[in-house]
Each structure stands twice: as C-alpha cells, then as structure tokens.
N, C-alpha and C positions, 0 to 999 in steps of 0.2 A: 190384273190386280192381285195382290197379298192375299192369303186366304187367314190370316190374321191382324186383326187389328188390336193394337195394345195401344193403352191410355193408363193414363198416370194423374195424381193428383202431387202435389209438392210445394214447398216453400223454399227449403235450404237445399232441394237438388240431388239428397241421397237416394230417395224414388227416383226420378228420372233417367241416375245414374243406372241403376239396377235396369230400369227398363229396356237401355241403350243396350246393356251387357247383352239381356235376351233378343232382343233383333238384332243383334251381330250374330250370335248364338244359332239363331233358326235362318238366318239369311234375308237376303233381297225378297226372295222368289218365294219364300213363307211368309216374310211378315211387313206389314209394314210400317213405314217411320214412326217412331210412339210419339205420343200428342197428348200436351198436357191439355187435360181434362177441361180445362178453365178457357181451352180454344176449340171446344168440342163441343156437337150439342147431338143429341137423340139419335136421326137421321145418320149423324159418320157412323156413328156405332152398327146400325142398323145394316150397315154394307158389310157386314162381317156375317159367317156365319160361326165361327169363334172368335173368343175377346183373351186379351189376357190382360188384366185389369190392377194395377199397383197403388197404395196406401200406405203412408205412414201413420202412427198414432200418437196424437197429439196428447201431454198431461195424460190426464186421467182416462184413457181410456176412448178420447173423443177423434171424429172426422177433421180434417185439415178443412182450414174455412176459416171465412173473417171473422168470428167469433171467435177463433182460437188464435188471432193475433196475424195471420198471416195476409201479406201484400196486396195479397190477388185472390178471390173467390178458387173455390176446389171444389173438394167431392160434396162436403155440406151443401153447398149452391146447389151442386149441379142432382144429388139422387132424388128431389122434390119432382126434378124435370122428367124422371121416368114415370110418375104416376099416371097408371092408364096405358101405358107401351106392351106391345105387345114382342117378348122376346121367345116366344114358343122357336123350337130348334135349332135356337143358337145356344153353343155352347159358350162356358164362361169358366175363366180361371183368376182366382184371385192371388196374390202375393202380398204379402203386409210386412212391414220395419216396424218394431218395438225396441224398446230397451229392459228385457226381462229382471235387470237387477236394479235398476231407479224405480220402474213400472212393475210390480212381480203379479198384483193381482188384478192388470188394467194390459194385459202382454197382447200385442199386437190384435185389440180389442176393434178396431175399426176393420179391421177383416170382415165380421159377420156384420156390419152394416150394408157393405157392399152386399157380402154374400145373398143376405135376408131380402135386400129390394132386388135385387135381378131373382133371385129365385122367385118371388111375389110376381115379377112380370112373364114366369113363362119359364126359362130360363135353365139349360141346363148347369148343373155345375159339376166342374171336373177340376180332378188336382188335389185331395184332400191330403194331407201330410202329417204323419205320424210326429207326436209329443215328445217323444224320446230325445235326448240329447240338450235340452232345454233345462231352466232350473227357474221358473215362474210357480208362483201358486195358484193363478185363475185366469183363465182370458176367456170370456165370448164368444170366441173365432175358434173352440174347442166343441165340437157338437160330434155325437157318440163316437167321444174316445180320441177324436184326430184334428186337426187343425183344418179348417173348411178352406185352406190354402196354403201358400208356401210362405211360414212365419222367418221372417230373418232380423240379426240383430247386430246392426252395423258396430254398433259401439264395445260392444262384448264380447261377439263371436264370427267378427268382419271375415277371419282367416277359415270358415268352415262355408262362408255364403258362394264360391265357385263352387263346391263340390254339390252344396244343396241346390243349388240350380239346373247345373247339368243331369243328376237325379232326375229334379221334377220337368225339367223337359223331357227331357227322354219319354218320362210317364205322360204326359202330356200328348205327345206327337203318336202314340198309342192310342190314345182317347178320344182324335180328331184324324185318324184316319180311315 
C-alpha cells in the first residue's frame, strides 16, 4: 500500500487537478490515487500514516460544500465527521487554491479549517509555506508568519504553481521520512 493518502475536496475540478499533478509527482509506490473527499469517510484516511489534503476557497473565505453552491457535498459535510477521531501520529499536509486578487482578505482562508480540525484531532501538521511572493491582505491559513499550507492561485499565478509544488514536496518528503 501507498504510504500516502491524498484527498481532495472540489466542484469545478481545479483541486483535483493539483492533486493528480502531486501523485504523479511522488509516484505509484508513494502515493496513492487521490480521492474526492465526497467518496471518503474517516476509516480511508485512517490507513495513512500521512495525508496530503487539498481545498479550494469558496467566496468569502468559506469550505466547498452544498452551502456554497456546489453539486456534491465536500470538505463542509465531511470535517463534522472527524469529531472524536483520533489522528495522534499521522501526519498531515494541507494545500489550498485562492484567488488572492478577487479574495485579498478571505486568500486561501479554507486552509486553516482543515488545518485547525485535524490538528484538534491529534494530528500532526507539516508543510507550512512561507507568504512571500503573494499580494493578499489577510487569510486564516497564515498562523505565525507562514501559510499552515501550500497556498496556490490558479487564476493569478497558475505559471508559478509547478515550481511551488515541487518546493513543497521536496520539503514534504523530508518531514515523512
């Protein structure tokens, strides 16, 4: 089995997108197939003993979810269903899509949702990614000084998201071995 499991939450498929780039990225034999969120429950997760975990932020700042218009239940549904899990020594990395210049003080603000319930259960978190290169005025997902994940922005700064990927794996595959 994979020694990573990566989930995604998504509507229009640009999360998904990213997620597929990173298990290409780390391979068969590292990771495996990413799994929207919305066909996942507790238990898959649990067979990992690292996550790498993908969000887009909807509006204002919010979680993907039928509240926020979209098709199929996501990460809204599904972070209720952690309450009481026990993720003591799994690691966990997040990644989040924003649009820092529609969104400048809501910027890839569903990061620290995720972030804040897995760390609530236990939960390590690796991956923090430095603010620099960005031009938002506030996001959530910023807790002392750095982004509690790898913030990307498809629509702005599509042409900079390989290189910040390859970065945060790297850093990543450091942190799980």
């Amino acid at each position: 089995m994979a020694k990573v499991g990566i989930f995604f939450g998504t509507d229009t498929g640009n999360t998904r997108r990213v997620a597929k780039d990173i298990a290409t990225a780390l391979g068969s034999a590292i990771a495996a197939k990413p799994v929207n969120v919305r066909n996942a429950n507790v238990t898959d997760m649990l067979a990992y003993d690292t996550l790498i975990l993908g969000t887009p932020t909807y509006g204002e700042g919010l979680l993907p979810g039928l509240s926020t218009g979209n098709a199929t239940e996501s990460w809204e549904e599904f972070l209720p269903t952690l309450a009481g899990q026990d993720f003591t020594g799994k690691k966990v990395a997040i990644y989040g899509l924003g649009n820092q210049k529609s969104y400048p003080t809501e910027f890839v603000d569903a990061v620290f949702y995720l972030y804040e319930q897995f760390r609530q259960c236990g939960a390590t978190i690796i991956g923090k990614w430095a603010t620099e290169g960005y031009n938002f005025q506030a996001s959530r997902a910023v807790v002392d000084g750095h982004f509690v994940g790898l913030a990307l922005d498809q629509e702005n700064q599509k042409d900079l998201t390989p290189d910040r990927l390859e970065a945060w794996l790297k850093m990543l595959a450091k942190a799980w071995d």
